[in-house]
Structure formats: C-alpha cells, structure tokens
C-alpha positions in Angstrom: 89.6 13.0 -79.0 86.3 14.9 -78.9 86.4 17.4 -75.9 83.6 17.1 -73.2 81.3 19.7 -73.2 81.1 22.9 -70.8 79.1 23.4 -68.0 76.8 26.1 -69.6 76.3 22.7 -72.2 75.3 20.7 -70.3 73.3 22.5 -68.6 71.3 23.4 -72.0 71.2 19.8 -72.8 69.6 19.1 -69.6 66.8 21.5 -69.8 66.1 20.7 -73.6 65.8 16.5 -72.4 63.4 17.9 -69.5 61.3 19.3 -71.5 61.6 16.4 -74.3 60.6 14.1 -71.4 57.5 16.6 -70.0 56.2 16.8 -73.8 56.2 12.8 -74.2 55.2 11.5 -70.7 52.2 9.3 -70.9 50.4 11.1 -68.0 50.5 14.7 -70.0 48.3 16.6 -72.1 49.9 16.3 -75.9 49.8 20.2 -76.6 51.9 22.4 -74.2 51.5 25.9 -73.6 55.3 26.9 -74.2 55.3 29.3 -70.7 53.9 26.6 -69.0 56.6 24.2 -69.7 58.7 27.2 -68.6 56.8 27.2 -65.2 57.1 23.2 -65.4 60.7 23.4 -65.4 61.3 26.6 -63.6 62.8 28.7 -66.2 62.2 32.3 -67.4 62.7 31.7 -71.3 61.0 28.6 -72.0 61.4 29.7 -76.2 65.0 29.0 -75.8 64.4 25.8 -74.7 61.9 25.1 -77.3 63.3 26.4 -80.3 66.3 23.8 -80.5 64.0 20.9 -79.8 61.3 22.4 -83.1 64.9 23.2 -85.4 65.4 19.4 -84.5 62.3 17.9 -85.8 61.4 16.8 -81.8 58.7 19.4 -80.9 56.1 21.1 -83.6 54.7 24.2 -82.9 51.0 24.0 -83.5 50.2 28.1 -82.5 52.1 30.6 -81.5 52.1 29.4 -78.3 51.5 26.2 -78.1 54.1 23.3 -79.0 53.7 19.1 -79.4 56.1 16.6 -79.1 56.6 14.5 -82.5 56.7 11.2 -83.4 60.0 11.3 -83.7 60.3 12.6 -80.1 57.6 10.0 -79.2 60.3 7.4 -80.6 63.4 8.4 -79.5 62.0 8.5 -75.7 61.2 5.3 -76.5 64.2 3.5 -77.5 66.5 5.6 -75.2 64.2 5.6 -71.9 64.2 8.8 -69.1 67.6 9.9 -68.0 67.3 9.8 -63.9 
C-alpha cells in the first residue's frame, strides 16, 4: 500500500499545480517572469517552484528569467481541469 504523502509534500505539490495553472490560464500573458510568479503566488523562491515543473517537460525556460508553459502543460490542464 503506497503511503500518503507528508505535509511538506503536499504542500510542494500544491505550489508547483498553482503555478502550472497561472502559466496556462487563458487570461495570462504566455511568458512569465519567474519572480513574478513568485509574487503571484506569494512565495520567496519562485526557482524552486519552477525548476520541477522545467525537469518535467511542463514549463520551458525561454531566458534566464523568463519561463513558458508547454504544450504538454497546455494539455494536461486540459484533460485534468483546475483543482478548486
């Protein structure tokens, strides 16, 4: 039986899916200036949140400071919808 995850886990998962949801929202610019989705999400290390999501193939980085969502990001919103 896999074992749920921790706290510190979850909470990591919920930041990375915030800003998974930011980068693909219709309403949003497509290039993201990495410390302002920091700001966005009200978080002081907005590269820790952004690294995971580029290792994954979900967010590109375009400059050094400046990330997009892909179209595998674009996708997977798509067929899995916003978590409320």
């Amino acid at each position: 039986m896999p074992e749920e995850p921790n706290e510190q886990a979850q909470k990591w998962a919920q930041r990375e899916l915030a800003a998974l949801y930011l980068l693909t929202e219709d309403e949003t610019p497509p290039v993201w200036k990495v410390a302002d989705i920091g700001r966005h999400l009200d978080y002081f290390d907005p590269e820790s949140i952004v690294q995971p999501l580029i290792a994954a193939g979900l967010m590109h980085r375009i400059a050094k400071k400046f990330v997009v969502a892909t179209p595998a990001a674009h996708k997977w919103v798509a067929l899995v919808g916003e978590v409320v």
